[in-house]
Backbone bond lengths (Angstrom), bond angles and torsions (degrees), N, CA, C in turn:
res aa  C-N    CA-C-N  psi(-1)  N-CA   C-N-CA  omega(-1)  CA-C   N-CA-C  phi
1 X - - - 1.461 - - 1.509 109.27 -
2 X 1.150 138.87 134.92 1.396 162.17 -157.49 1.896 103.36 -124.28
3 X 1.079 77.34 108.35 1.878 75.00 -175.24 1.722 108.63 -60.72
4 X 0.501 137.91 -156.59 2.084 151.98 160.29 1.221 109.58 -97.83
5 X 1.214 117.97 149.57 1.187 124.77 148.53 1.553 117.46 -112.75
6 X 1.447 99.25 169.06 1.602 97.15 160.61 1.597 136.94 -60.87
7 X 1.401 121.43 126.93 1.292 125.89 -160.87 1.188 110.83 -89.19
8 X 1.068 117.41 34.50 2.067 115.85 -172.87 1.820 102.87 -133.50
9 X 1.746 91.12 -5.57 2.005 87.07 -174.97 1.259 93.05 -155.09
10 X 1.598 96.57 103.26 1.023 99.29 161.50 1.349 147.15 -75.16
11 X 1.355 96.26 -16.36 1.325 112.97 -148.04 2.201 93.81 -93.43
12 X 1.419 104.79 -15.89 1.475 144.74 141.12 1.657 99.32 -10.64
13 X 1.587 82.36 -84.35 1.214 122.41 -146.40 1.899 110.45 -72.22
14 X 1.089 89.63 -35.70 2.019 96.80 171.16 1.713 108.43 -85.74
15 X 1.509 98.76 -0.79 1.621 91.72 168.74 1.088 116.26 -91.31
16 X 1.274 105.57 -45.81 1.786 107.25 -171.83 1.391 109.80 -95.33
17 X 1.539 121.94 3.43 1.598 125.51 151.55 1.768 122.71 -60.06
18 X 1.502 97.80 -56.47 1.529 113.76 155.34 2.047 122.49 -43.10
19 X 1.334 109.11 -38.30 1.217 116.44 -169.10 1.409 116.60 -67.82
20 X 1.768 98.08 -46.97 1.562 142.61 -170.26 1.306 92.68 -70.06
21 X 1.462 125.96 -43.64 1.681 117.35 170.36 1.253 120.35 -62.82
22 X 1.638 126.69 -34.46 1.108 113.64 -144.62 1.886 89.82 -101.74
23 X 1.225 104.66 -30.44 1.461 114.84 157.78 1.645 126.01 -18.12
24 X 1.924 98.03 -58.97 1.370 113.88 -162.09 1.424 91.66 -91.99
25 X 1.373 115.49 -30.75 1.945 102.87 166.81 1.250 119.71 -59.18
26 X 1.341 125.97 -25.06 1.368 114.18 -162.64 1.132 104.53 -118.86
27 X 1.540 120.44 14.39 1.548 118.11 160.45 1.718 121.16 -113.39
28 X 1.344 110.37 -30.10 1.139 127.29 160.74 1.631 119.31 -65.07
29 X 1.060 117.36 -60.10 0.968 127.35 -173.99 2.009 128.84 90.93
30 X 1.430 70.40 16.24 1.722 102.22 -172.66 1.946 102.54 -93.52
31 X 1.722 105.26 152.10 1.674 85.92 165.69 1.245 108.28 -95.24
32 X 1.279 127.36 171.61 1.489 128.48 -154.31 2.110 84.49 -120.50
33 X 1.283 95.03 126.23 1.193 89.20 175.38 1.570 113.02 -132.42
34 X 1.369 136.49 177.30 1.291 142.79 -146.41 2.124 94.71 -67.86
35 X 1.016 117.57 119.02 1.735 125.97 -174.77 1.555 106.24 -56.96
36 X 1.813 133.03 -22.93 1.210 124.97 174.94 1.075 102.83 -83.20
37 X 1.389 158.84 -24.52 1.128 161.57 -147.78 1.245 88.12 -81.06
38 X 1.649 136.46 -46.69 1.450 132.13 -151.61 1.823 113.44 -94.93
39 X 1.610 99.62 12.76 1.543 108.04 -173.89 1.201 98.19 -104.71
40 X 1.862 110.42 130.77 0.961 135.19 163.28 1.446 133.04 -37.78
41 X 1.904 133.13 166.11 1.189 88.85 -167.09 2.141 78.56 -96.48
42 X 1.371 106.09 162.71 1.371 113.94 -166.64 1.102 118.60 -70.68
43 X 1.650 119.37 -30.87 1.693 115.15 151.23 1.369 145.65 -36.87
44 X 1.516 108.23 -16.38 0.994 118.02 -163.87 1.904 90.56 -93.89
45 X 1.237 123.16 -40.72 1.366 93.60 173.65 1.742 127.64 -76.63
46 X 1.351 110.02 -174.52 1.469 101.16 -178.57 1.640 126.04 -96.43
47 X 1.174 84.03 126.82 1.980 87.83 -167.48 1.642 114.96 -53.76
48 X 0.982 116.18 -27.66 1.863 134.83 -163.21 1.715 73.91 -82.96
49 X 1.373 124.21 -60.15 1.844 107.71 -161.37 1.580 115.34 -36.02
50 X 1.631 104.13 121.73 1.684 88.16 173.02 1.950 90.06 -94.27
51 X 0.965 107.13 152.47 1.526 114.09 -169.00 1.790 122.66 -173.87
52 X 1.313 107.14 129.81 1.666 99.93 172.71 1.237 117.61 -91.38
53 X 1.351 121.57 151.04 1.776 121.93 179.83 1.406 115.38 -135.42
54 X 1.300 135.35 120.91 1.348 114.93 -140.96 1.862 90.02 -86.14
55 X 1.298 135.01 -13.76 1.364 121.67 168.24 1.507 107.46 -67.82
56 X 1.586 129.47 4.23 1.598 119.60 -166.24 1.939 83.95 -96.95
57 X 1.428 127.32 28.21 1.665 111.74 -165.68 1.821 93.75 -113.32
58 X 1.481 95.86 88.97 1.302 103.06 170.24 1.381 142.36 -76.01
59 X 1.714 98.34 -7.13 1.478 101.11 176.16 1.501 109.28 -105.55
60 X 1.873 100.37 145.08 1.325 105.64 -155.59 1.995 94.57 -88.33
61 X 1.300 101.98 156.56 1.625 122.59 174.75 1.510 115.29 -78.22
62 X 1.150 110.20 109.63 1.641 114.98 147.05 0.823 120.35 -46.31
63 X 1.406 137.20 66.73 1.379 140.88 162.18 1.831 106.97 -33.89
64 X 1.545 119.89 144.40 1.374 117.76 173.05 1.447 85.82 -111.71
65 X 1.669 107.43 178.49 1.554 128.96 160.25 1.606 89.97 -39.49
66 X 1.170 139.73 -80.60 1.572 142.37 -127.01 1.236 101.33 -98.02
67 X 1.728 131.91 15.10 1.347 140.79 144.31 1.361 121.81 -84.06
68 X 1.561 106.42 -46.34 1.126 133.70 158.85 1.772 115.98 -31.46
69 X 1.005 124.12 -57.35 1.541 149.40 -158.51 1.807 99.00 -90.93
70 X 1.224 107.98 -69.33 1.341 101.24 167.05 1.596 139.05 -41.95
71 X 1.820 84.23 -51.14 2.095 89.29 172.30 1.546 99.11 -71.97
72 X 1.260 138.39 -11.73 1.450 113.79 158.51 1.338 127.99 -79.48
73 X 1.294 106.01 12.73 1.598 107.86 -169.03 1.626 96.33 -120.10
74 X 0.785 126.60 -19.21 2.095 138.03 139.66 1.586 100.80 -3.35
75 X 1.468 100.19 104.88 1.969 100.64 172.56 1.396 109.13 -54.69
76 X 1.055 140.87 148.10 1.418 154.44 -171.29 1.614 87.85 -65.83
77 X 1.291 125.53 -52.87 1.566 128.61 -173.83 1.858 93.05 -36.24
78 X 1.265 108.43 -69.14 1.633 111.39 -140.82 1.296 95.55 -73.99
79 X 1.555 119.03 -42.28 1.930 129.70 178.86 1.856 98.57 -50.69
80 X 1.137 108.88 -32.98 1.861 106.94 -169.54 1.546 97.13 -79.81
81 X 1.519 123.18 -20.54 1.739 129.56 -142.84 2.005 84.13 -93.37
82 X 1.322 75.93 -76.78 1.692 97.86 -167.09 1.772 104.89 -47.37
83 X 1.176 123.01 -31.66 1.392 134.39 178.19 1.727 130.48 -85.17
84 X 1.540 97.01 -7.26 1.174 119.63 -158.51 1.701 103.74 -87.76
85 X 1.430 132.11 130.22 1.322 153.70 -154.10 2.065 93.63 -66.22
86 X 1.224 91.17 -42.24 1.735 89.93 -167.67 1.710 94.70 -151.06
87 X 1.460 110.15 100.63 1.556 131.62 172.10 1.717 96.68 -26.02
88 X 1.596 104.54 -90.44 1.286 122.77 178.51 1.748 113.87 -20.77
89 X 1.325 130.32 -30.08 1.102 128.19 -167.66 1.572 105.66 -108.11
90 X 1.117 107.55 -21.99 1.481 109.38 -168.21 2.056 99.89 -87.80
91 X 1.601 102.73 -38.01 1.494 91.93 -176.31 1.550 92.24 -71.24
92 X 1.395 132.61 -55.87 1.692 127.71 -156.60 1.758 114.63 -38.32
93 X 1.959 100.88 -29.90 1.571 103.44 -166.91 1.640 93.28 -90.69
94 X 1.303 129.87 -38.49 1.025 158.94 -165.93 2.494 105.61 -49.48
95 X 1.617 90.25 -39.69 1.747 111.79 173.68 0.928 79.48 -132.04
96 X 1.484 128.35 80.02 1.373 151.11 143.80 1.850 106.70 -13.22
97 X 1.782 92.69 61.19 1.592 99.16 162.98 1.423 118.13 -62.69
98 X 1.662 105.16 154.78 1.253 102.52 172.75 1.716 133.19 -65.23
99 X 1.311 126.09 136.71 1.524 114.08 -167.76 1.284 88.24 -76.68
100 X 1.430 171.39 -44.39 1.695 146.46 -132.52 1.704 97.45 -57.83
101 X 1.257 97.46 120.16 1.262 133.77 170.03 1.647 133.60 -46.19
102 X 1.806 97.17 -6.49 1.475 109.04 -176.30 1.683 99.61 -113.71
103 X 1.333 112.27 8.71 1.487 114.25 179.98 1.600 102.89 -71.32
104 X 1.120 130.14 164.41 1.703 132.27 -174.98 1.951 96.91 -76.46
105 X 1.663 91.18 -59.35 2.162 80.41 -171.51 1.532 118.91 -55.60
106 X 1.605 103.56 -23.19 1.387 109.71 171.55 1.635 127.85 -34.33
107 X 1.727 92.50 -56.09 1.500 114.10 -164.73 1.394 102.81 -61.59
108 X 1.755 106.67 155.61 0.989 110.94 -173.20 1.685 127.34 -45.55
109 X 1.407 145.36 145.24 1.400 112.24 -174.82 1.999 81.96 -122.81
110 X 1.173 100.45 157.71 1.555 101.96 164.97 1.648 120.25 -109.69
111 X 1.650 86.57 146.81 1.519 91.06 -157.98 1.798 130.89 -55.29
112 X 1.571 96.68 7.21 1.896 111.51 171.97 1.792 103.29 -72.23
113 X 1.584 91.35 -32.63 1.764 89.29 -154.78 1.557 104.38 -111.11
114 X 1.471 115.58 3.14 1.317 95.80 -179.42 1.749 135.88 -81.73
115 X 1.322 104.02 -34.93 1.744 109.11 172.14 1.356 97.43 -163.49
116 X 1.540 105.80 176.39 1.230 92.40 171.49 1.771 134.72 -116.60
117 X 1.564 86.81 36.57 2.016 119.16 153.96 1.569 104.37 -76.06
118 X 1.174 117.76 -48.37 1.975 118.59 173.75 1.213 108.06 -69.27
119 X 0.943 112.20 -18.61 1.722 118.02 -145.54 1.413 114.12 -140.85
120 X 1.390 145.95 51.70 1.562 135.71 -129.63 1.653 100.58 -91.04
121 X 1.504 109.46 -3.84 1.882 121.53 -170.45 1.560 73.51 -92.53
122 X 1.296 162.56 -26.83 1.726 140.91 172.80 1.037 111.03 -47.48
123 X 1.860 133.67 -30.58 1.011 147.98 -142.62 1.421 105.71 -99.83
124 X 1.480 115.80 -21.10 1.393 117.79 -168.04 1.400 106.68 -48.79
125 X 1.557 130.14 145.40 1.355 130.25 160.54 1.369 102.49 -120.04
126 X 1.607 124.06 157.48 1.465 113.42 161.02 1.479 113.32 -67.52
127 X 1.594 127.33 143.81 1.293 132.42 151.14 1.920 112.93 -42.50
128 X 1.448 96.44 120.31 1.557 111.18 -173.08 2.046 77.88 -73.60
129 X 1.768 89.74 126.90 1.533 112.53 141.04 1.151 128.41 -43.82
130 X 1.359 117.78 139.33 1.728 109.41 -170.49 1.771 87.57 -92.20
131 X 1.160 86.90 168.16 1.849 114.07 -159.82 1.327 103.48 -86.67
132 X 1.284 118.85 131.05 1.564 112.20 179.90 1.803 99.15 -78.79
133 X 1.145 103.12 155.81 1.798 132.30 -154.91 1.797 77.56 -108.16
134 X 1.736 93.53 111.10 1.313 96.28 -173.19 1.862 86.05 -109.67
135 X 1.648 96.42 -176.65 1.821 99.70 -179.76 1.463 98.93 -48.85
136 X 1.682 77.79 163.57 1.817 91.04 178.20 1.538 97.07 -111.51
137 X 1.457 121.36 155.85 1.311 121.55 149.31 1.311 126.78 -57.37
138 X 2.006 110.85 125.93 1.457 108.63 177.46 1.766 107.38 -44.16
139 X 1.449 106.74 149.90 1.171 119.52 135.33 1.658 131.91 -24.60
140 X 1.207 118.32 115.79 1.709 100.06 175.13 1.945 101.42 -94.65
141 X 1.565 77.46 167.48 1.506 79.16 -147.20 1.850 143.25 99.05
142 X 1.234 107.60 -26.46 1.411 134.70 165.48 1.520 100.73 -91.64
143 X 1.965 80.27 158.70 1.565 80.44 -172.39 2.063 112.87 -75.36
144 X 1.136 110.50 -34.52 1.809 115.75 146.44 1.456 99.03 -29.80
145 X 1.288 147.71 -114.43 1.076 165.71 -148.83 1.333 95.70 -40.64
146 X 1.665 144.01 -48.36 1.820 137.68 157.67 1.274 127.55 -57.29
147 X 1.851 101.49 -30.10 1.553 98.25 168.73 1.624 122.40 -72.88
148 X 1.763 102.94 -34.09 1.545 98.95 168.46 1.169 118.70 -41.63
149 X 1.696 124.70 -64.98 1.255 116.01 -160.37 1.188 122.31 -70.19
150 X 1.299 102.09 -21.98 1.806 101.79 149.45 1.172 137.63 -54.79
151 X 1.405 111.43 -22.13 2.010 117.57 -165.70 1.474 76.67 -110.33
152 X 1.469 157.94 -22.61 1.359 145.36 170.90 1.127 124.44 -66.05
153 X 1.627 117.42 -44.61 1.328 110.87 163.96 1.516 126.53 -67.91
154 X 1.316 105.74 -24.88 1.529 116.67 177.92 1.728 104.98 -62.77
155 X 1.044 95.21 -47.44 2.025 120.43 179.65 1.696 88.54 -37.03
156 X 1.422 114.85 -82.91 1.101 124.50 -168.35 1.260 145.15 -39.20
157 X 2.393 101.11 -48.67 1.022 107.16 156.11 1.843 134.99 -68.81
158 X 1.181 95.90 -14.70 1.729 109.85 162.22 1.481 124.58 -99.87
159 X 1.444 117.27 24.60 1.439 134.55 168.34 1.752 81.32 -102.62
160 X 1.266 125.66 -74.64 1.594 115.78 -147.92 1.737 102.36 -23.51
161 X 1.344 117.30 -43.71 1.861 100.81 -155.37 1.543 91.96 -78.76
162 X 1.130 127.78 -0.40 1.663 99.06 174.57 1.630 133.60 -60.69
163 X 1.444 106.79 -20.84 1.653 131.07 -177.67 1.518 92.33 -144.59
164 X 1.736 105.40 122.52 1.379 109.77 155.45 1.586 120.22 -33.81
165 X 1.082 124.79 141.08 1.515 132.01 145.16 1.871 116.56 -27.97
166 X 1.281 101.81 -70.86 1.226 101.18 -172.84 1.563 124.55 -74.85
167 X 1.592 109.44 9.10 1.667 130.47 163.92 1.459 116.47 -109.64
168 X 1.649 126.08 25.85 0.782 152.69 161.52 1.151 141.58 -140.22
169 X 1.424 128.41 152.48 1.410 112.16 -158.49 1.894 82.45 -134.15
170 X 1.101 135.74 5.10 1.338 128.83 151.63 1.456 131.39 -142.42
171 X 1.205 114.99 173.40 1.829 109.98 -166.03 1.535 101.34 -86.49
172 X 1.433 78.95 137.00 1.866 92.76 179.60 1.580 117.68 -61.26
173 X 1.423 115.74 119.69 1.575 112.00 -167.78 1.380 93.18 -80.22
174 X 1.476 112.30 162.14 1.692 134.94 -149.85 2.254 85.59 -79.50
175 X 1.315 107.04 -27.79 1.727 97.51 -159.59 1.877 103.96 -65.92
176 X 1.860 102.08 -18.59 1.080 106.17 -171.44 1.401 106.82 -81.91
177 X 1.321 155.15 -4.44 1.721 167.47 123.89 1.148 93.99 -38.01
178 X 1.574 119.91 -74.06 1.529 120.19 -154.49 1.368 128.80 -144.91
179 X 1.747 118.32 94.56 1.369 113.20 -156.10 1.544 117.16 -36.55
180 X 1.483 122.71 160.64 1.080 140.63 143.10 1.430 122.75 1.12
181 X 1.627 98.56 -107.23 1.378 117.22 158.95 2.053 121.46 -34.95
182 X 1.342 113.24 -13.54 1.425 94.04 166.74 1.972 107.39 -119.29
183 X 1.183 109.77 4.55 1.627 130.26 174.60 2.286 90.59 -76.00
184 X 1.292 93.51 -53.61 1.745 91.00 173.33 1.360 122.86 -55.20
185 X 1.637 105.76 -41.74 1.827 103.00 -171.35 1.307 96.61 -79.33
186 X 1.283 147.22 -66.88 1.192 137.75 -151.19 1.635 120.32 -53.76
187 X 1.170 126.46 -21.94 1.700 129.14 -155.27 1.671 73.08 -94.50
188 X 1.556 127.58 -72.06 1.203 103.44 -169.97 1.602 141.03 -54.66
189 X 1.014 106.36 27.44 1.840 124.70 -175.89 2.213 88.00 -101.15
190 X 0.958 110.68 -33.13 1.618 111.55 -175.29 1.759 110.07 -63.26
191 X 1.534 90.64 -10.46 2.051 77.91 164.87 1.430 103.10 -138.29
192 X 1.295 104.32 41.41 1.914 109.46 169.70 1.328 109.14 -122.27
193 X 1.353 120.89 25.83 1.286 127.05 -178.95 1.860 94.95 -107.40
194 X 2.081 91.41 158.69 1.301 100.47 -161.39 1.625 113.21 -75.04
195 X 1.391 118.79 -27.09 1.232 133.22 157.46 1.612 125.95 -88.37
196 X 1.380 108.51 171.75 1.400 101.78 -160.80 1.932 107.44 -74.50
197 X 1.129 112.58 -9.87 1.227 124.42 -174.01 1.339 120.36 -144.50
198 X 1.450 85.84 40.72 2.006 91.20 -179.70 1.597 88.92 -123.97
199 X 1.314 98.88 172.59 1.715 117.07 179.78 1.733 93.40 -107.64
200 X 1.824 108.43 171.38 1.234 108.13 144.90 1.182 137.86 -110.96
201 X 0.935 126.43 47.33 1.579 152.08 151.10 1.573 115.84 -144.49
202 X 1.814 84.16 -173.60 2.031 85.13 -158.12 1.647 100.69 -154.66
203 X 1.615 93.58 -10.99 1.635 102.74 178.69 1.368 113.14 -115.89
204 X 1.376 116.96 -146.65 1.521 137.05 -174.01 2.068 85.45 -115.06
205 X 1.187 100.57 -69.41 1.607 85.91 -165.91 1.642 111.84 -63.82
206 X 1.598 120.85 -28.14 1.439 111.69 175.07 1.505 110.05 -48.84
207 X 1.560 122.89 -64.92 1.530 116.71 179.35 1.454 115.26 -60.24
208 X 1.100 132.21 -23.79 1.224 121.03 157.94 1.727 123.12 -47.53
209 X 1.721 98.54 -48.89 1.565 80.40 166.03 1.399 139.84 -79.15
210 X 1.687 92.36 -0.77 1.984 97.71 173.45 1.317 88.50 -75.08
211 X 1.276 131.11 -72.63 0.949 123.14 -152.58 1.968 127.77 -109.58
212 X 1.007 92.34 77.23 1.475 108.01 -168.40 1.326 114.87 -52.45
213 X 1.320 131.18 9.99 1.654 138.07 170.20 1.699 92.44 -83.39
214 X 1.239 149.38 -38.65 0.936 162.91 -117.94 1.701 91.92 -90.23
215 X 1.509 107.20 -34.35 1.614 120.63 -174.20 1.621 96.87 -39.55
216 X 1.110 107.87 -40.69 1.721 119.67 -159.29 0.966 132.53 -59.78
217 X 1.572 104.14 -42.71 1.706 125.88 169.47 1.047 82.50 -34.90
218 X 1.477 106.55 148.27 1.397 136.99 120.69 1.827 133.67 -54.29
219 X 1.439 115.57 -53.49 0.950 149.89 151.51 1.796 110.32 -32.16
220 X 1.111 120.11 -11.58 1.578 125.71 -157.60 1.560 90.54 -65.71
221 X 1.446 115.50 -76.71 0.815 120.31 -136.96 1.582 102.04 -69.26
222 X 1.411 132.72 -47.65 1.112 129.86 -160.41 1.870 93.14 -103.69
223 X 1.151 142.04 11.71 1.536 134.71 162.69 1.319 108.45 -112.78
224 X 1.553 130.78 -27.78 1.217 123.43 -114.77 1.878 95.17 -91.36
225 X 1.548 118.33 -8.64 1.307 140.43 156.98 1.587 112.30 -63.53
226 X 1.329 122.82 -37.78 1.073 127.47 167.55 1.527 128.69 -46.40
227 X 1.334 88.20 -39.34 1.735 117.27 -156.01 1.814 83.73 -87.62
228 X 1.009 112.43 -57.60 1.912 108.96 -170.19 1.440 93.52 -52.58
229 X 1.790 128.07 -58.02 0.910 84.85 -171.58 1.531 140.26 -125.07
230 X 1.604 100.28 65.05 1.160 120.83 172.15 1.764 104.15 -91.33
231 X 1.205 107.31 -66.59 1.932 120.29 143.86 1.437 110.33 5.19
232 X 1.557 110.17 -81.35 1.606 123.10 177.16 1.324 124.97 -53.55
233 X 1.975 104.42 -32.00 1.121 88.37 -158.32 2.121 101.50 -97.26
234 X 1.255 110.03 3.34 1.082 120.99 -167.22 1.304 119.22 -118.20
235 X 1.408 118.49 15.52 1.167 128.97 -178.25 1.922 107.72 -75.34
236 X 1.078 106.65 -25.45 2.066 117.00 -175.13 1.703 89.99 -87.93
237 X 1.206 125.25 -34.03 1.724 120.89 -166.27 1.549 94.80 -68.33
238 X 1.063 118.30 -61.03 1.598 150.78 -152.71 1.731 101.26 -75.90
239 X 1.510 113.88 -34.86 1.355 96.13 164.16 1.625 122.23 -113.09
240 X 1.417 108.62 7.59 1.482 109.77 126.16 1.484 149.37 4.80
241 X 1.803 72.25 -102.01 1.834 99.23 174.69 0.892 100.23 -98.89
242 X 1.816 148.07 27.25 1.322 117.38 116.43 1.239 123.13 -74.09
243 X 1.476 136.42 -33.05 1.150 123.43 -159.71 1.908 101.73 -88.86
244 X 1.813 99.36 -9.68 2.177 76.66 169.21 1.329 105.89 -87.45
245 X 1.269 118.15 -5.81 1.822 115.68 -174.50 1.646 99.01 -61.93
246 X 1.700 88.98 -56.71 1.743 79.70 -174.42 1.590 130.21 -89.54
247 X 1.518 97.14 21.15 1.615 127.56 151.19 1.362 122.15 -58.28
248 X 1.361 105.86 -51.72 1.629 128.09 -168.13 1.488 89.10 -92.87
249 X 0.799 159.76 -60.52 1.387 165.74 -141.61 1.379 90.54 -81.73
250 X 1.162 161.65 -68.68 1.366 168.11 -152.62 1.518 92.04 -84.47
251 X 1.227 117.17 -52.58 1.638 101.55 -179.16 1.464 111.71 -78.32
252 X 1.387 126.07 -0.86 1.161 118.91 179.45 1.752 105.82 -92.91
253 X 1.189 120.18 -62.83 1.858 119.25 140.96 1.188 136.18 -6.76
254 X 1.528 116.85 -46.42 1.368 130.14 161.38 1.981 108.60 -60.89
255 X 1.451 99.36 -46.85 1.553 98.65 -155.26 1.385 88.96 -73.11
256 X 1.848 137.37 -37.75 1.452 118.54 168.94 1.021 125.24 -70.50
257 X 1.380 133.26 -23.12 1.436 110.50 160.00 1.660 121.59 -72.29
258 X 0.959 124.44 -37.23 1.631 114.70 155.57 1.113 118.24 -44.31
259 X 0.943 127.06 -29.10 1.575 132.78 -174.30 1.833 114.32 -82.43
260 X 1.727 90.34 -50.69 1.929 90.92 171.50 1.429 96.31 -73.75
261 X 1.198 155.08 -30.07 1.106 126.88 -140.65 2.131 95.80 -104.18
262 X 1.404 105.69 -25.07 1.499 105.08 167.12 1.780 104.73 -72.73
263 X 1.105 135.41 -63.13 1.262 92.33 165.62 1.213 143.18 -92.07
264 X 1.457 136.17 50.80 1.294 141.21 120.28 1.404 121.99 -50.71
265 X 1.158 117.84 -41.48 1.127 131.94 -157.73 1.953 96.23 -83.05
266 X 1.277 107.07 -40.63 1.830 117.45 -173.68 1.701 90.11 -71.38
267 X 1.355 118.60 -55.43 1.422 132.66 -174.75 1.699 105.86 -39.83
268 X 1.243 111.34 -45.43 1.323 131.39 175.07 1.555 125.23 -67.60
269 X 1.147 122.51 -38.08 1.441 142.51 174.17 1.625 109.89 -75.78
270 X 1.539 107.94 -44.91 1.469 109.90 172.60 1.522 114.88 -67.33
271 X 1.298 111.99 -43.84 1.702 114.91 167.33 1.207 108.73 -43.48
272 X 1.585 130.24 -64.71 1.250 155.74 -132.05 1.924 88.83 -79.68
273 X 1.434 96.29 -50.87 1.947 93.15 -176.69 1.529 132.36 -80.79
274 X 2.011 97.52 0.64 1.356 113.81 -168.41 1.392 73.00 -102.44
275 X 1.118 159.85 -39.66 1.559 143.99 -146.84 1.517 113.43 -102.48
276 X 1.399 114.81 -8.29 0.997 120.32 176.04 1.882 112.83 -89.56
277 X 1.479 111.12 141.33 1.697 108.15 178.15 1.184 137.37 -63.40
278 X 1.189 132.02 56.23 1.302 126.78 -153.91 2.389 111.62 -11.23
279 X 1.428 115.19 130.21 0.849 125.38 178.21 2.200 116.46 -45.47
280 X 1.021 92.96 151.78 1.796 104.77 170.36 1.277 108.19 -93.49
281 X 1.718 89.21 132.90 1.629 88.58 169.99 1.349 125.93 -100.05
């Protein structure tokens, strides 16, 4: 691999290409020879592979000053490694293996199978799948985001019996009762009900069908009654202390804008007495 250079100087760029060679000669101990020479022929990999290869990175780097400075600070080891004509040959001399000639890495290797500096299709990886977009955490502040911290502490105090006390030396966190991702779906079911303070369900199998991650618990079968009716019974607590949050929150809003707008107003008066001429006596 051949790092980039900057694309605006060239003349840059055939210096410290030259340098970068003589570098990887005199740390490797390898000769550095022309980098197309060591590409495979391209048939040989598979066309259907969707796959990344870090020699397929054709666009060159804007190196800054503080790229600049760093790749000179590159141990001679890794600048000789990463630069080096054939990986495989450069680490073998590199832990100064023995040369006898009847050793296996010794033997001749051909240039399909040796690394993937000879060989840059060795390098292929599959393209990582993008990640399925799991629940999000409510909002805090929302009424989701008040019911969580309600179903978290609940989480928690019904985590303690999973491990005695005295076979532990800390409190069982709430994710270990009840993952994450199903601690998110459930609080938002507290404003999908048909009244302002109803749920939509009333059982174990109704929330199961809101929330069909629920299959997963472990806990289902012998809590999962628990869980409704902690749900049921906390639906008046929970919209509560949402509605003083956003009590306090509105009175807290109120008190900064009273607050910017008194001193604007002082901000204004002090202008107002510096701009004025002081009177003649």
């Amino acid at each position: 691999m051949v790092l980039a250079e900057r694309d605006d100087d060239e003349v840059s760029s055939q210096v410290s290409n030259v340098s970068q060679a003589s570098k990887v000669s005199q740390f490797s101990g390898l000769p550095v020879i022309n980098q197309d020479l060591t590409l495979a022929d391209p048939t040989l990999a598979d066309p259907e592979l969707k796959s990344q290869n870090l020699f397929q990175c054709t666009k060159k780097v804007k190196w800054s000053k503080s790229d600049l400075n760093q790749r000179e600070k590159l141990g001679p080891v890794f600048l000789g490694f990463l630069n080096a004509p054939c990986f495989r040959k450069y680490i073998l001399h590199y832990l100064q293996e023995p040369d006898e000639p009847h050793l296996e890495y010794k033997r001749p290797v051909i240039l399909e199978q040796c690394c993937n500096a000879c060989n840059h299709y060795l390098g292929l990886v599959p393209t990582l799948a993008p990640r399925d977009k799991g629940p999000e955490k409510p909002t805090a502040g929302s009424l989701a985001g008040t019911a969580l911290e309600q179903l978290r502490a609940w989480c928690k105090v019904q985590g303690q019996g999973l491990i005695p006390a005295s076979k532990r030396r800390f409190d069982i966190i709430p994710e270990m009762w009840l993952e994450a991702t199903l601690q998110y779906q459930v609080p938002r079911l507290f404003s999908q009900g048909r009244g302002k303070r109803q749920l939509p369900f009333h059982d174990v199998q109704n929330l199961v069908d809101k929330v069909p991650d629920l299959k997963r618990w472990p806990h289902l079968q012998q809590k999962g009654a628990d869980l409704v009716s902690f749900c049921v019974g906390s639906v008046d607590k929970i919209h509560d202390a949402w509605a003083a949050s956003k009590a306090s929150k509105g009175q807290g809003q109120g008190r900064t804008a009273r607050t910017t707008a008194a001193d604007a107003s002082r901000k204004r008066a002090a202008e107002d007495t510096r701009a004025t001429p002081p009177a003649k006596r």
